[in-house]
N, C-alpha and C positions, 0 to 999 in steps of 0.2 A: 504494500500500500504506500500509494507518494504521499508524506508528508512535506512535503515544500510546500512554501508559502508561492501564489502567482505575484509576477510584478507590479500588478495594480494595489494587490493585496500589503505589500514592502511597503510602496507609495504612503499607502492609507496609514501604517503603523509608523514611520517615518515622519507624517505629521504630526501625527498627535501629541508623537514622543517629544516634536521640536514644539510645539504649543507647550505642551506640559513644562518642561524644563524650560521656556525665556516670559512665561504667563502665569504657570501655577506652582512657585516654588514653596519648602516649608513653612516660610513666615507669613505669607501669605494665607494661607492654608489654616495656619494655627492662630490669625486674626480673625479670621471668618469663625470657626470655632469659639473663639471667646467672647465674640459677637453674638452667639447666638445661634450659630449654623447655618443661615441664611443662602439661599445658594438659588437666587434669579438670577444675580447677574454673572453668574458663571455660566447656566444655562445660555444665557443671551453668546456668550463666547462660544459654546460649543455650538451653537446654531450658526452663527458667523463658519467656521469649520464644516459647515454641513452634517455636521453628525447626527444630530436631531430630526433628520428625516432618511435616514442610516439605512433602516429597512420600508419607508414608506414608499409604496408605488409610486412610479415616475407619472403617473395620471393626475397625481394630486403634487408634484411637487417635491418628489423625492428622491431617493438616489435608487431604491427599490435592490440593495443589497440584501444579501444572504445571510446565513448564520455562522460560518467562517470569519467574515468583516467584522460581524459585529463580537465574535470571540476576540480577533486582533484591535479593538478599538477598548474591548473593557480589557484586555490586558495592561497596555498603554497606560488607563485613567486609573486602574490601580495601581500599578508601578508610581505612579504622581500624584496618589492619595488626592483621588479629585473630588470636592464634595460634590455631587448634586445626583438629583434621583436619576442619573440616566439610563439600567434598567428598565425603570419602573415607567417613565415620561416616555423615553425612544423606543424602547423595546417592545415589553407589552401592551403599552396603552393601543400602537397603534394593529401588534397582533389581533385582540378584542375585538377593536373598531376594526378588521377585514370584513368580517361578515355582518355588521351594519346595515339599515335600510343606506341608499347614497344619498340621500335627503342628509344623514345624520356625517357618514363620509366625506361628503362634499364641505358642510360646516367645520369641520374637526381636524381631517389630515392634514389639511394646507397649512394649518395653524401651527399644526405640530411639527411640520418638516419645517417651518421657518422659522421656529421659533418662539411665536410670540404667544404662543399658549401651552399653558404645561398641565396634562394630562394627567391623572393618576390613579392606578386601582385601589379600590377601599377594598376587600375584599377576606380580611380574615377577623374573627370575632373572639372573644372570651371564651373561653372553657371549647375551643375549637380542637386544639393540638396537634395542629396542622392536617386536618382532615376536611381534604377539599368539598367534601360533600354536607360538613357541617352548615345549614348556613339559618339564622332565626329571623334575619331581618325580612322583614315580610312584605309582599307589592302587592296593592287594591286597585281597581279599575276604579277612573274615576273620569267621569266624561267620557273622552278621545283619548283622553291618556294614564296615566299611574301617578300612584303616590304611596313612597315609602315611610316604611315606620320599624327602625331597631338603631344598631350601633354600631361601628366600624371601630376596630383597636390598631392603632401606632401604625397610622400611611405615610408613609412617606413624602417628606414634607408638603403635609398636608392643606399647613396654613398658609403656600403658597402658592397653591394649584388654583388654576382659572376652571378646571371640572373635574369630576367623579365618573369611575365608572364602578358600578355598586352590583355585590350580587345579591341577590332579594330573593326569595324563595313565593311562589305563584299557587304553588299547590303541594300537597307530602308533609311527611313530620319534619322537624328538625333535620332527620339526620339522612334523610332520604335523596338520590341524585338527582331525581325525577322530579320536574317542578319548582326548577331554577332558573331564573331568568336574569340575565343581565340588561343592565339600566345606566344611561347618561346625567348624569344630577351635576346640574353647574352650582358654580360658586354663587351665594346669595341669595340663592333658592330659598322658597318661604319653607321654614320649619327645619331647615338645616343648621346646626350647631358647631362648628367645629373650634376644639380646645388644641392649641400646639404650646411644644413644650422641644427642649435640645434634649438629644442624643447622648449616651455614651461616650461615641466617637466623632463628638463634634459636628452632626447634621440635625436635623430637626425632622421632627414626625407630629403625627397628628390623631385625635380618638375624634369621630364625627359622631352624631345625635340626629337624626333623623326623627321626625315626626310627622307624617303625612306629609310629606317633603317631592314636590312634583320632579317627573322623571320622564326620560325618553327609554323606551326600548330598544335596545341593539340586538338581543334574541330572545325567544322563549326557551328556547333548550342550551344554557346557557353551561352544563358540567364537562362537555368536551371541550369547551375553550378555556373553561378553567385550571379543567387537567392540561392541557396545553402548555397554555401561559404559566402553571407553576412548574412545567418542568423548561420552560425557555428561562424562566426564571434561576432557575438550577444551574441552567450551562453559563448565565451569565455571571452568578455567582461564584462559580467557577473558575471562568475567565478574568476575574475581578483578583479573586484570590493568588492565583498563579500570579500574575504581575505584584500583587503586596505582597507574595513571599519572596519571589526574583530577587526585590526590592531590598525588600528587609534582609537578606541573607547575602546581599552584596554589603550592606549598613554595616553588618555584625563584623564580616571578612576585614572591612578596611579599618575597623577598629580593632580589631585583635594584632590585625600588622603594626596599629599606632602605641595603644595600650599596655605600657611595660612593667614588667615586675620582676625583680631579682635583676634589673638592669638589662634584661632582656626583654623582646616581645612577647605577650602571650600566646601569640601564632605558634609559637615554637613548642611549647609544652603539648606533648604527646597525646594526655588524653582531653586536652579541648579540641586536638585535631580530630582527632574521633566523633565527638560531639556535631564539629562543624561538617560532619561527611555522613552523619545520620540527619543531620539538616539538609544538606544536598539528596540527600535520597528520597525524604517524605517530597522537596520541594518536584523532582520527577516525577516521580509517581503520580502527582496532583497533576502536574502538567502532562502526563498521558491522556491520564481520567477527564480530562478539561478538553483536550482532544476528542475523545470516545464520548460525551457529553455531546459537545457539538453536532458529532458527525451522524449521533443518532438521532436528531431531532427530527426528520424524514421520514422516520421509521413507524409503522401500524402503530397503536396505542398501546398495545400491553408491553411489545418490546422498546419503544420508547420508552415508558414508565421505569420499566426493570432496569433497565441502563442507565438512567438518569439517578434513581435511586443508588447504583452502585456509584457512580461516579461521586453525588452528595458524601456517601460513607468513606471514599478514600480521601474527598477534600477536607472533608471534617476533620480526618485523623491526621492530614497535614498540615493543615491550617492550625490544628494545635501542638502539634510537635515543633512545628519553624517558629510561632509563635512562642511558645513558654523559651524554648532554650535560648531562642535572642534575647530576650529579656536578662536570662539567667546568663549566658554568657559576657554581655555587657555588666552584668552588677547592679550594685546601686542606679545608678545614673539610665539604667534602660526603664525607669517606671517614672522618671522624672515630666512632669508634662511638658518642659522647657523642649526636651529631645525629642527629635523627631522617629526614637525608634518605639517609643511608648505607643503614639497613636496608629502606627502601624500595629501592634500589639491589639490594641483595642478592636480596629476595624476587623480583624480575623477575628477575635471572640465572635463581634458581631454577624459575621458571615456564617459563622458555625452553627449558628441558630436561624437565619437566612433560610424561608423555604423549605421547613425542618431540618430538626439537628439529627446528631448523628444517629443516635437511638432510634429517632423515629425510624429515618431510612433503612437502618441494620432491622427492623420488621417487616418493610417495606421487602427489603429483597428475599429476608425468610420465606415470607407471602407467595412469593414467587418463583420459588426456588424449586417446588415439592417435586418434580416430576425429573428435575437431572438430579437427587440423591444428593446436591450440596457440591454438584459440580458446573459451574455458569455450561450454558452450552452456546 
């Protein structure tokens, strides 16, 4: 199998890397975090780049890339700890909106590929634990059109989104897949609430209140796109990851070559070399699994899912292995928030839990496993 990257492909990752490094370097990064998280007018920068309309059809204004490009773009904006929801805005929002009425299409994509509207799925709830099919918020016919009524938990910067895309359940119990529909809820909608608050890692999210809160339909049979979108969600968290450990594991390297003890570097003591070579190996591994991720997203649904969830489980366990030992290898000084290898720290917690953690997934592939005996086929 060719893994090469194509030329176009170089191109693409060549800018973003030269964006990131003369536009979004750590001080930068770690004002916007102290600020609050805020992250429009970083969006507004990635839109200038084109990136924002990354994967949207060239009908509406887009670049109408694959899910290759957009692996090579969230690697990039991880590597440069980029804050803004670009997943969640570029990615999914406008996967959701494909199957759209174009009434709703024609309003939204163009917005999105240029920029000047930032999209966002509301879509997972309390006492959920990441089960796509959970879903309590509920949609009423009202006239011509809908109106919701439940709650949305920690969207992605939420309190700066110009819309919602919301899953609301039509018909079935809570936990049922059947009788899900997805729905467009703009900002300022009557009976819509939305509380934001910062992140962990320096971005901002949002809990929304929904109370008979009028909606556009984008489908009635809304759990195939959900499944979907949380496993494109997966590859890009992935994609994301791989570049923050890259990152982080070149940080740690040039400090162990600077960092002296007993009047020599600590590069040289034996068993940190070791250390730093079980960091190189989870950081592969992940970058396989980030690969095999991607390449499955084409694939029927049940092997998509089963893949997707393998690949969650190897990133989880490497995103936490690269993660703790940079920290530990650095010392004191790697939990500091002055340092830039802290909040790389942070952002992998965060990813870990990203789309379920690793538990979840390690069920996820049990699930699916029964019939090769506990050998992938």
């Amino acid at each position: 199998m060719d893994f090469d990257f194509t030329e176009d492909q170089e191109s693409l990752r060549d800018a973003v890397r030269r964006w990131v490094d003369k536009g979004f370097p750590f001080e930068r990064r770690h004002a916007l975090a102290k600020a609050g998280g805020g992250t429009r007018e970083v969006w507004g920068e990635l839109a200038d780049l084109g990136l924002t309309g990354l994967t949207v059809s060239p009908d509406h204004g887009g670049m109408g890339f694959g899910p290759v490009e957009a692996m090579v773009v969230g690697e990039e904006l991880g590597r440069g700890l980029v804050n803004a929801p670009y997943a969640h805005g570029a990615l999914l929002a406008p996967a959701l909106l494909a199957d759209a009425p174009a009434a709703l299409q024609t309003a939204w994509l163009p917005k999105i590929a240029d920029g000047s509207a930032l999209v966002i799925p509301a879509l997972q709830e309390r006492s959920a634990r990441y089960r796509v099919g959970h879903v309590t918020t509920r949609a009423a016919h009202s006239g011509d059109g809908w109106r919701l009524t439940g709650a949305k938990s920690v969207v992605p910067a939420g309190d700066e989104a110009d819309a919602f895309i919301v899953a609301a359940r039509t018909a079935g119990d809570d936990h049922s897949t059947e009788g899900i529909g997805l729905f467009l809820v703009e900002r300022g909608a009557d009976g819509l609430a939305v509380r934001g608050y910062p992140t962990h890692d320096g971005a901002r999210a949002a809990d929304l209140t929904l109370s008979a809160t009028p909606a556009q339909m984008i489908g009635a049979d809304g759990a195939a796109a959900l499944s979907f979108a949380s496993d494109l969600g997966i590859a890009a968290v992935a994609a994301e990851g791989v570049g923050l450990m890259d990152r982080f594991t070149a940080i740690t390297v040039e400090y162990m070559n600077t960092r002296k003890q007993f009047g020599v570097p600590i590069a040289s003591f034996q068993a940190l070399r070791h250390r730093i070579a079980d960091v190189k190996m989870a950081l592969e591994l992940g970058r396989s699994m980030s690969y095999y991720a991607t390449l499955k997203l084409g694939e029927p649904e049940p092997q998509r899912r089963r893949a997707l969830s393998q690949a969650k489980v190897q990133l989880g366990q490497s995103m936490r292995t690269v993660g703790q030992q940079c920290v530990q290898l650095h010392g004191g000084i790697g939990v500091t928030d002055e340092y830039v290898g802290s909040h790389y720290f942070k952002r992998l917690t965060m990813l870990e839990m990203a789309f379920g953690d690793t538990l979840h997934h390690l069920g996820e592939v049990s699930d699916r496993m029964q019939d090769t005996a506990g050998v992938f086929a």
